[in-house]
N, C-alpha and C positions, 0 to 999 in steps of 0.2 A: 484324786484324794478327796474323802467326805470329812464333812467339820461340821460342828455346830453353828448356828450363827446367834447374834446376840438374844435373839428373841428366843432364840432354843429348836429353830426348825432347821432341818437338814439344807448341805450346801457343797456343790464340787469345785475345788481349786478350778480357775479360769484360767489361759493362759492369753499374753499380749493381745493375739492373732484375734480373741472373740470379743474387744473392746468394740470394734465398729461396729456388728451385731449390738450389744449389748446398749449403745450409744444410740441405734437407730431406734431401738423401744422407744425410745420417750421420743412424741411427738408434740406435736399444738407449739401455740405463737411464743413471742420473747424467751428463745432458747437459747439468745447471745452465741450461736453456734462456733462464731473462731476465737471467742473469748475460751471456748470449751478445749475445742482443736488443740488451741495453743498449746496447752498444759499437756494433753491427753501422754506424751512418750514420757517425760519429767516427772509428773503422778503414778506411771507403773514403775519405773527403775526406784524410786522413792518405796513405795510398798512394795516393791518383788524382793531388795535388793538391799537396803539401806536401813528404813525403818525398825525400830524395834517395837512393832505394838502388832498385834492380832486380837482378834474377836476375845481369844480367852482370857487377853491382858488390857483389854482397852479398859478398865478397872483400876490396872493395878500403878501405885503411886511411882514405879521403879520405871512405867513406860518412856518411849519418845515420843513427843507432843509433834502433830501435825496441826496447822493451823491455814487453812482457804481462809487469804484476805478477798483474793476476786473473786469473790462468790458470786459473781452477776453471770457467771457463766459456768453453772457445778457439772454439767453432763456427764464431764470426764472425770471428773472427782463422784461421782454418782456409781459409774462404770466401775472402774478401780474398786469402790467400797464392794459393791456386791461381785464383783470378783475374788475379791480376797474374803468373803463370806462375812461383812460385817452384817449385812443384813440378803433376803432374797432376792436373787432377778427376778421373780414375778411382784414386786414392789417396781419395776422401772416403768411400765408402759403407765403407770400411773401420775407420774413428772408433771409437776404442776397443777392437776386438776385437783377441787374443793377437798374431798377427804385424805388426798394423799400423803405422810411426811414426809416427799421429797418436792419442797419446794423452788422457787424459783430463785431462789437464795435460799443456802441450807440455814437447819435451825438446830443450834446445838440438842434441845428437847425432846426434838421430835426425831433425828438421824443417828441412826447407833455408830459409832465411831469418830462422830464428828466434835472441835471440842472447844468450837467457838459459833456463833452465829454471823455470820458476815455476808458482805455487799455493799459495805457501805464503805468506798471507796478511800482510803487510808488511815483505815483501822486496824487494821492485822498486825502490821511489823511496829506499834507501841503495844499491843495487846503482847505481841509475841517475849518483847523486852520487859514486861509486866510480869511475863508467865517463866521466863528464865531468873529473873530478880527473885520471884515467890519460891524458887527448886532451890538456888541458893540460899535460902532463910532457913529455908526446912531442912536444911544441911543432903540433900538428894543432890549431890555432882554428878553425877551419870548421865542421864538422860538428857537428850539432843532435843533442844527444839527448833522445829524447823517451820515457816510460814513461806508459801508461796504469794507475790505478788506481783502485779502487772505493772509494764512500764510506765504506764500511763498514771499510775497510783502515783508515780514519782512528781506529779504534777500537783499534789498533796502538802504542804509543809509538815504537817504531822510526820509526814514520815523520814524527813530530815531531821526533826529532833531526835527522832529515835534512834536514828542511824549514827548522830552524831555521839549519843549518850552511850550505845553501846562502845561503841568504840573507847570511849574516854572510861567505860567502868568495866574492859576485858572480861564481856559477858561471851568467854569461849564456848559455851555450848548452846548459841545461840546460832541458826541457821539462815540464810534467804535468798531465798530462790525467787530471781526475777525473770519473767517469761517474757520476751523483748518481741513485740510482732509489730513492732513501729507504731504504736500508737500515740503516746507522750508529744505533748504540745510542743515541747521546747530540745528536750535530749540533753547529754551532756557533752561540753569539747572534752576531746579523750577517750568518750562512749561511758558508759554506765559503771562499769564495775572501775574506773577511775574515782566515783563520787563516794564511793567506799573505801578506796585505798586514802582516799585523803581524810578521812576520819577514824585510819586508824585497824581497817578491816584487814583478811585477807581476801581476794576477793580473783576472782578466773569467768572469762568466757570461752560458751562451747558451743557448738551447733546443738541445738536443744529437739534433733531430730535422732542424734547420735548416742545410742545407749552405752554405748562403751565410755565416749567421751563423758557422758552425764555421771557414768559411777565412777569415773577417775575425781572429775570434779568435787562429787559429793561427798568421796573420802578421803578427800588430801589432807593432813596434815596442819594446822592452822594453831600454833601451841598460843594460849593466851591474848588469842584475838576471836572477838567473831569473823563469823565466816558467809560472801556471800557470791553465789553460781548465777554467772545471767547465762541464760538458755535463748540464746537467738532462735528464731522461727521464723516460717516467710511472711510477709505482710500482709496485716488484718486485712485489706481488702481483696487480697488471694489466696486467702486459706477457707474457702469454701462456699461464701456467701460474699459475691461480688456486692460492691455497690451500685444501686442502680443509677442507671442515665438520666441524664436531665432530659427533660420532655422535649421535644421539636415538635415546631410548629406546620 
């Protein structure tokens, strides 16, 4: 299927299978590569599957709000946009370098589809309860906001106010998707989606490799609660880019 894309140039529906393609374009240094990984099956079932916004609505006040808090690592979030035809694949092999708008953390100005600027490590999920508080004022109950964040973001207090505020002000269309690849300094006893049920949330884990499991998760049910899906992955140091050895002498 052909679409427009935002900028008005021609563009073919992409399917899963040509994400690693798509993800290999962009090269050069600080690609945060299993920060990218992580996300990469969670980001398509999200836009294939769940999402209410395309190129021809990302305008429109009626959409669902995506929100990348872990912007330290967009690859996959890069991939997925020019897939779904927010902007062209021949924009990817440009990632990062001086004239390009995709950079190393997205920028809401410069990336068509994007609708916050992030990377800076637990901003997204008060940005997100900011952005769900704003839909409700303006009396717009429909639309889903949903913000991806990293476990390790949990290591933030910001994001515990947040989490605790939602909960306390049943901001139900409010989303959050936590990408779990064992990063986070400390963890929680119980595991993660515990530290949401106890402020209030609904809250499920799934194997975050598993597309089936991910669009059971992301459309269950959750009446007057937020809602939030941790997506296990295998751990940051083997999901692509080992850590390197210590030197011997």
């Amino acid at each position: 299927m052909t679409h427009t894309t935002l900028d008005g140039t021609a563009a073919h529906d992409t399917g899963f299978g040509e994400l690693p393609h798509l993800m290999s374009l962009m090269t050069g240094d600080e690609k945060h590569g299993p920060a990218a990984t992580s996300t990469l099956d969670a980001l398509w079932v999200l836009y294939d599957r769940v999402l209410r916004v395309s190129p021809a609505t990302a305008q429109d006040p009626a959409r669902d709000r995506f929100l990348l808090s872990k912007g330290h690592g967009p690859m996959a979030y890069y991939a997925v946009l020019a897939a779904k035809g927010f902007f062209p694949t021949a924009w990817l092999p440009g990632f990062g370098s001086y004239d390009s708008p995709l950079g190393h953390h997205p920028d809401r100005v410069l990336v068509p589809g994007a609708e916050i600027g992030s990377g800076s490590l637990g901003h997204g999920l008060p940005l997100a309860v900011g952005t769900a508080l704003g839909l409700r004022a303006r009396g717009l109950t429909d639309p889903a906001v949903w913000v991806l964040i990293g476990d390790a973001e949990l290591d933030e207090g910001s994001n515990h106010e947040a989490i605790a505020y939602a909960g306390a002000a049943g901001l139900s269309r409010l989303h959050t998707l936590v990408v779990d690849n064992t990063s986070a300094s400390h963890g929680w006893r119980g595991g993660i989606a515990s530290r949401f049920e106890a402020a209030g949330w609904s809250a499920v884990t799934v194997d975050g490799r598993d597309h089936e499991a991910l669009y059971a998760a992301f459309t269950a049910p959750h009446p007057d609660r937020p809602h939030a899906v941790v997506a296990r992955v295998e751990a940051k140091e083997y999901s692509g880019e080992p850590k390197p050895k210590a030197a011997t002498a």
